[in-house]
N, C-alpha and C positions, 0 to 999 in steps of 0.2 A: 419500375423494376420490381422483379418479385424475389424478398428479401428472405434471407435466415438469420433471426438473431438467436448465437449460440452463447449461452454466459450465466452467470449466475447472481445472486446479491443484487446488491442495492446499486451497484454499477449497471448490472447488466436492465435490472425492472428501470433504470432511466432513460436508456439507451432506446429500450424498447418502446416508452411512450415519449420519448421526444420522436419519437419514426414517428409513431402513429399520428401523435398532434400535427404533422404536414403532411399527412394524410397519404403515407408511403405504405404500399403492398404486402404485408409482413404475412408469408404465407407459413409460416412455424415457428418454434422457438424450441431450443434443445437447450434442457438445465442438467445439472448433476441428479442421479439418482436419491429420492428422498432416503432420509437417515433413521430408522428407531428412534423415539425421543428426542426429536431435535425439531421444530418451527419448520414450517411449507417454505420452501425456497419465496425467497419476494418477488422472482420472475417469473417465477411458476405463478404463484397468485396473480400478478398481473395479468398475463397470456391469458390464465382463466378466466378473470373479470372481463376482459376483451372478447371472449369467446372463440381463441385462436387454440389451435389444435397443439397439443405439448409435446415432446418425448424426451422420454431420460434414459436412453441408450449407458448401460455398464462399461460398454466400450462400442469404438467408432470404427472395428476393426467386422463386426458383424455383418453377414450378409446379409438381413434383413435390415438391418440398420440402415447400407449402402444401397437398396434395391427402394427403400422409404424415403429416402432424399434423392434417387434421381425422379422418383414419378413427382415431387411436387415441381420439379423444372427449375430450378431459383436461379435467380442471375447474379448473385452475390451474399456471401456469407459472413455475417459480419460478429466476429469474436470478440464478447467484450468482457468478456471475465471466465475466462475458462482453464479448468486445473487436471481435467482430462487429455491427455494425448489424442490427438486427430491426426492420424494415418493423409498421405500426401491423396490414396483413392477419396478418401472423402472429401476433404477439403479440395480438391478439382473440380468434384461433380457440380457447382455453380458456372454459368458462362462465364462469369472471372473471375474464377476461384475466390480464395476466401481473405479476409485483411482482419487482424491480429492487434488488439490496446495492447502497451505495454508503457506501464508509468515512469521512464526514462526517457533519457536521448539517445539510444542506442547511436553507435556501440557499447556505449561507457552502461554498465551496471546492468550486464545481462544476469537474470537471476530474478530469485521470486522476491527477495528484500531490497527492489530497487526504489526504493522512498528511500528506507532507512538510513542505508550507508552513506549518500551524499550527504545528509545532515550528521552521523556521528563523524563524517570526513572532515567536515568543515564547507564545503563547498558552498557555493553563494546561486549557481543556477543548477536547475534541472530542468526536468520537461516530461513530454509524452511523445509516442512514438507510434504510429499505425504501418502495421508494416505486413509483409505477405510472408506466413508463416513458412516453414520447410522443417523437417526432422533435426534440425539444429535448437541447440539454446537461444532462442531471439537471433536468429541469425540470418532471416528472409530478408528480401530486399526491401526497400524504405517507399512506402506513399507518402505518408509527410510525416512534420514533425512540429509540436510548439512547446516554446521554451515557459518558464517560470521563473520567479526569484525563491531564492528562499531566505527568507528575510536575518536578521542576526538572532530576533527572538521566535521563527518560527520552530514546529514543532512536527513530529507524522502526522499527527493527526490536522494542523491547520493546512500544509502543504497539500493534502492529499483532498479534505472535502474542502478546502475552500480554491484549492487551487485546480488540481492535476483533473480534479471527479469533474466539473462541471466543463471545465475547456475538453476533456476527452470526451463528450454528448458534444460539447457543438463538432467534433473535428467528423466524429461517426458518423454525424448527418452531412457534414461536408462532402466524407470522402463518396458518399450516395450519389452526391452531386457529380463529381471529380467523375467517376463509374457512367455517369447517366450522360453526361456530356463530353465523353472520348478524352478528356484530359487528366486520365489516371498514370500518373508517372511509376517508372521501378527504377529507385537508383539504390544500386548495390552497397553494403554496408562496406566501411573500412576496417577488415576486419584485423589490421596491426595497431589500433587504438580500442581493442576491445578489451573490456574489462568483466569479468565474471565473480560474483559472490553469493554464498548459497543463503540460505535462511538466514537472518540474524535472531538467532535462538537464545533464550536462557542465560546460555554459558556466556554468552556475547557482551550481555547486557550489566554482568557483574562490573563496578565501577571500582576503578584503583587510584586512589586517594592522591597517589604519588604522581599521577600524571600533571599539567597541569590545569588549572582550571578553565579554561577555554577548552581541553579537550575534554574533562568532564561533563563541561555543560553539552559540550555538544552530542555527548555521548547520551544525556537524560533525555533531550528535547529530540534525538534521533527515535528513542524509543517508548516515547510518549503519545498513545498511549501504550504500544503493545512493542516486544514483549516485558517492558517494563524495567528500568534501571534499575537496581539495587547494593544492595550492601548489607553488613551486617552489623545489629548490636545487642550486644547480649548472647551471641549464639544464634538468634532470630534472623530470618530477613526483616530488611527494612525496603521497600519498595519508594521510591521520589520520583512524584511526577510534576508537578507545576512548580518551578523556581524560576531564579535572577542570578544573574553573574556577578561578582563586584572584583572588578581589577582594580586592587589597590595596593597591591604586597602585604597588604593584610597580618593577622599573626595566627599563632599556634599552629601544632605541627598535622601535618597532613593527614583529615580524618578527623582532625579534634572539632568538636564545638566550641564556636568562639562565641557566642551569640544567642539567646532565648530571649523570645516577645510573645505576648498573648497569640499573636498571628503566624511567626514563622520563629525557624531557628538558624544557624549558620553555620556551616563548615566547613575549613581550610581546606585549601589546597594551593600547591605552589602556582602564588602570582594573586594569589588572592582569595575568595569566599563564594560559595554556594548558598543562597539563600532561599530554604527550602519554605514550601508552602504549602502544599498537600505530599499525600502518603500511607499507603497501606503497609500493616502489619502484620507479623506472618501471626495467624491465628484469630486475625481480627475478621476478617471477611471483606468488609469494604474501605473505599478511600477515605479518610478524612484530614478535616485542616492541619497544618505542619503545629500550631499554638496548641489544638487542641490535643492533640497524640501528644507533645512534648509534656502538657499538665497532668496527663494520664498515667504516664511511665515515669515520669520526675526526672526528666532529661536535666542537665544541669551544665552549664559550661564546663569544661575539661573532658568531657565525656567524650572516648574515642571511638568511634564506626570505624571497621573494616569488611 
């Protein structure tokens, strides 16, 4: 079959050479347009090493764009990290159109923060989802799907490259297969269980002391590492990313330090204590030990975060 991988990062440079290692047809590869001051896309450098021909099309609405992907003929376009809009004319021009990652289980967590929210939700599975795009928000019909746990002490970032990143390379070369040998299903999404949320940004990430501690945690390890928990002391952000839960009923009042060790420190919230480990300070630039920032600043038990 002669492929399009369209995508970008370090999802799509995998996607790309796991084709290539069984030895599949990959007649292009279409990344984002490079950026002033910013690193060669990792797909782009790939493709290059390969000596596969690139384009970084502005938009997929172009007629040369759309006159360049029908002469290479491709029988399938496989989208594996793409933040550009693709027009239904392009993505048809493959003999079976084109199939779309998406790191959920659609329906649930349509949206570009679909890691996130299921772990600040609390939720215990997620998945991935290869699905046929349409002008909708994730809302094409479904080729398959595989599930994940998310464990009680996972995090974004363990869910994503030790879980969702490597099973979404095998499912991409699957669904090659699924294409190659007539057994590419389309079963339509239920779209009365569908749930949408947009970026989990910034504002999202601020922690409220008052909740309880099972939703804080789940709030830090949702946003670990990006775009980053926080709080404030002194006026300062305080950013928290690698803690512990302690359900114990715990004491002092929500926000207080109840707790300082050479290695971490601890802070209430109702139902028990956050036990913090690492953490960036606003002015500081990088992350460091939760013991080490505490000896720094002279954190001291009674001391309230909000």
């Amino acid at each position: 079959m002669r492929l399009i991988v369209m995508g970008q990062q370090a999802f799509g440079k995998a996607v790309l050479e796991a084709l290539l290692e069984r030895g599949e047809e990959v007649v292009a590869v279409y990344c984002a347009p490079d950026k002033e001051g910013r690193p060669v896309d990792p797909l782009k450098e790939a493709a290059l090493a390969k000596g596969l021909p690139v384009y970084q099309p502005a938009n997929y609405k172009d007629p040369e764009t759309l006159a360049q992907m029908r002469a290479l003929k491709p029988d399938l376009c496989l989208m594996a990290y793409v933040t550009l809009f693709v027009p239904e004319e392009a993505r048809e021009i493959p003999t079976h159109g084109s199939i779309c990652f998406h790191p959920s289980l659609l329906p649930r967590h349509r949206g570009p923060s679909s890691i996130n929210w299921p772990i600040i939700w609390g939720e215990t599975r997620t998945g991935l989802t290869l699905f046929y795009p349409n002008d909708g928000l994730d809302e094409g019909d479904i080729l398959l799907q595989k599930e994940v746990e998310i464990g009680p002490d996972d995090t974004l970032g363990t869910v994503y490259f030790n879980k969702i990143f490597p099973l979404g390379v095998e499912a991409m070369c699957e669904a090659v297969d699924l294409f190659r040998e007539g057994r590419a299903p389309r079963i339509p999404q239920d779209h009365s269980k569908a749930t949408y949320e947009s970026w989990c940004r910034k504002k999202d990430a601020r922690i409220d002391w008052n909740k309880s501690v099972a939703e804080v945690y789940n709030l830090i390890r949702g946003t670990n590492p990006q775009p980053g928990a926080w709080t404030t002391l002194g006026g300062k952000t305080l950013e928290i990313f690698d803690c512990a839960k302690v359900e114990d009923g715990g004491e002092g009042a929500p926000g207080e330090v109840v707790d300082v060790s050479d290695e971490s420190f601890s802070i209430a919230a109702p139902g028990g204590r956050i036990v913090v480990k690492r953490v960036r300070f606003e002015g500081e630039g990088k992350k460091m030990p939760a013991g080490e920032f505490a000896a720094k600043v002279g954190l001291s038990k009674g001391t309230r975060l909000e």
